[in-house]
PLY file of the C-alpha trace (Angstrom):
ply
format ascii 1.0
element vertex 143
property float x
property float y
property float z
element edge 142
property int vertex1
property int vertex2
end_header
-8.26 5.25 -5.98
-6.00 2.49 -6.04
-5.31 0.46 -2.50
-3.24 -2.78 -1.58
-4.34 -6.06 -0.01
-1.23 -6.88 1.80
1.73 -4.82 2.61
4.11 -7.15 4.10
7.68 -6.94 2.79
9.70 -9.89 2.41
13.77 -9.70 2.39
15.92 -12.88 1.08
19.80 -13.16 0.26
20.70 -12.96 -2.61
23.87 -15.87 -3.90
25.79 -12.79 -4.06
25.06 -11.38 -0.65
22.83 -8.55 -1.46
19.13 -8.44 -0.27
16.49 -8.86 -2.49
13.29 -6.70 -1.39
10.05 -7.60 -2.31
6.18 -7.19 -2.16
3.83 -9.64 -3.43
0.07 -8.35 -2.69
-3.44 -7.10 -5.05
-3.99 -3.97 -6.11
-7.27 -3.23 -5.59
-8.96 -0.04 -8.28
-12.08 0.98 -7.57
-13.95 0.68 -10.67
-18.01 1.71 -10.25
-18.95 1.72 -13.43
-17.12 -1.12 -15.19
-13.15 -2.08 -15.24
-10.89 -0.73 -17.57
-7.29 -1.58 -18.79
-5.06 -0.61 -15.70
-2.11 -0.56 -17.98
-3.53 1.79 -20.33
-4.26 4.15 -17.25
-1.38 3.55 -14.70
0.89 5.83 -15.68
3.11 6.49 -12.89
4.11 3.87 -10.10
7.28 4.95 -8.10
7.68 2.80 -5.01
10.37 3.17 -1.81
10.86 0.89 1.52
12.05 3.61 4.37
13.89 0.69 6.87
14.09 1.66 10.69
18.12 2.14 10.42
16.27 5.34 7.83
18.14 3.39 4.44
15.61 4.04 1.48
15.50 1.31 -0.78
13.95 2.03 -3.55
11.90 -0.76 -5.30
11.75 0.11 -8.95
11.04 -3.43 -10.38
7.24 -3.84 -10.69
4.45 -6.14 -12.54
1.06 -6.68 -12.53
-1.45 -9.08 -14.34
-3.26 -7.84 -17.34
-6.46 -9.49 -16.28
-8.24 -9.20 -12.81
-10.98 -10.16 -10.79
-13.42 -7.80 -10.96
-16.29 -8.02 -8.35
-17.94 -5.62 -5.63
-16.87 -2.70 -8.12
-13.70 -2.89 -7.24
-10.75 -4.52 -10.17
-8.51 -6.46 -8.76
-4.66 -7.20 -9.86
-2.23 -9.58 -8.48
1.53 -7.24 -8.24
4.61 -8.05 -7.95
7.42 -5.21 -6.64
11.01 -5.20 -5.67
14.09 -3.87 -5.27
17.94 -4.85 -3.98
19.70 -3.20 -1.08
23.16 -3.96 0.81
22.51 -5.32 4.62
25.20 -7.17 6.65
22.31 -8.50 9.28
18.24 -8.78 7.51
16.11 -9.54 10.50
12.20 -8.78 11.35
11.46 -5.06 11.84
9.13 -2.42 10.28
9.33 -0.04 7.52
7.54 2.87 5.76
6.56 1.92 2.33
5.92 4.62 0.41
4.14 4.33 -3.20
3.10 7.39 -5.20
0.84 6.63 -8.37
-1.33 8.34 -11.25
-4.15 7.34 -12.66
-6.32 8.44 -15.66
-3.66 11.74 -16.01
-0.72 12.56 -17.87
2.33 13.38 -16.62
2.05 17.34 -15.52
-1.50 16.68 -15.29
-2.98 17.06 -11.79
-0.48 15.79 -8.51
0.38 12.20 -8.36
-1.85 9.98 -5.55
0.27 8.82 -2.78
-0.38 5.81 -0.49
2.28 6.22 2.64
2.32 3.03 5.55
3.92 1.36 8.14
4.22 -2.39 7.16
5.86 -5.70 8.39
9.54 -5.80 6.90
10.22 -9.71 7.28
13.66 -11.98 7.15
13.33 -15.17 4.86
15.23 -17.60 3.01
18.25 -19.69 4.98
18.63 -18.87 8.27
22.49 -19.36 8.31
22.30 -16.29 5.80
20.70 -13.87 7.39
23.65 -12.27 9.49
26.19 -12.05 7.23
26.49 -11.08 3.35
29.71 -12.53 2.67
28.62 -15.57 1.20
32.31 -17.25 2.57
30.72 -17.30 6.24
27.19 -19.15 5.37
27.09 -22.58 6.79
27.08 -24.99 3.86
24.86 -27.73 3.88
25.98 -31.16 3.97
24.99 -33.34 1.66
0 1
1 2
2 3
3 4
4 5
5 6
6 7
7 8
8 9
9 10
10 11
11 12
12 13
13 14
14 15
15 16
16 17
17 18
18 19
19 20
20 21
21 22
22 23
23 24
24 25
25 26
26 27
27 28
28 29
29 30
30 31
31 32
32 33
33 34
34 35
35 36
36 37
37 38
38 39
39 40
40 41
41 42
42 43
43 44
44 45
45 46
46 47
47 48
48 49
49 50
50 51
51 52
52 53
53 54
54 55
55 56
56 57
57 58
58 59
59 60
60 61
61 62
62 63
63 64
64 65
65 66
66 67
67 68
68 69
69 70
70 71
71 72
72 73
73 74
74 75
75 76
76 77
77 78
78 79
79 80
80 81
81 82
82 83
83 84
84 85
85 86
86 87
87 88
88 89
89 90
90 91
91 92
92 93
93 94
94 95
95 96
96 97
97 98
98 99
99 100
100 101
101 102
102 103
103 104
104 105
105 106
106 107
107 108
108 109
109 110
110 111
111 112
112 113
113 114
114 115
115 116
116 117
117 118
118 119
119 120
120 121
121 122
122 123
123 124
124 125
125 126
126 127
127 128
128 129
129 130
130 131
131 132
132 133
133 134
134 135
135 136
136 137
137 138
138 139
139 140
140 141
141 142
């Protein structure tokens, strides 16, 4: 069973006015009996953001470290996802994010794992850029 540490989703502007989307969290594999080589066994990892305006952006940029932690029986990964998405205003709301995984199968063996939540969808980067993505209207700084 594979489970996150953290869930919140960051968004920043992009320089050419799209939003980057992105998750930086640990994925945690239970392990009893030893760790194993998660890339060796992680064969599927399809990953969505549902917004509240019900936009699906899908997040199909992903990595993980090769080497973990691996204490309590339980390996653990640092992971980096994300994805890019067109929004004229990124502000602070919430967001179904929506993973579905496989472990230790091949594809059209056994039904994919899913792991479905509601999670923090937060605005960063320069303020000035948050309500616009015409890069023309951000407020330059002065130097």
């Amino acid at each position: 069973m594979l489970q996150l540490a953290d869930t919140s989703i960051r968004l920043y502007r992009k320089k050419d006015g799209s939003v980057s989307v992105r998750l930086h969290s640990y994925i945690m594999v239970h392990a009893k009996n030893g760790g194993f080589s998660l890339s060796a066994y992680l064969n599927q990892f399809d990953c969505s953001l549902t917004l509240d305006t019900g936009e699906v952006v899908k997040l199909n940029e992903y990595g993980y470290t090769v080497n973990c932690i691996y204490k309590l029986d339980y390996m653990i990964h640092e992971l980096w996802v994300s994805g890019v998405t067109n929004l004229e205003v990124i502000r602070d709301t919430a967001g179904i994010l929506r993973i579905e995984y496989r472990l230790f199968s091949h594809p059209g063996q056994g039904d994919s794992s899913i792991i479905e939540r509601v999670v923090p969808v937060l605005a960063r980067g320069v303020y000035a850029q948050r309500y616009s993505s015409d890069p023309n209207k951000w407020k330059k700084n002065k130097k």
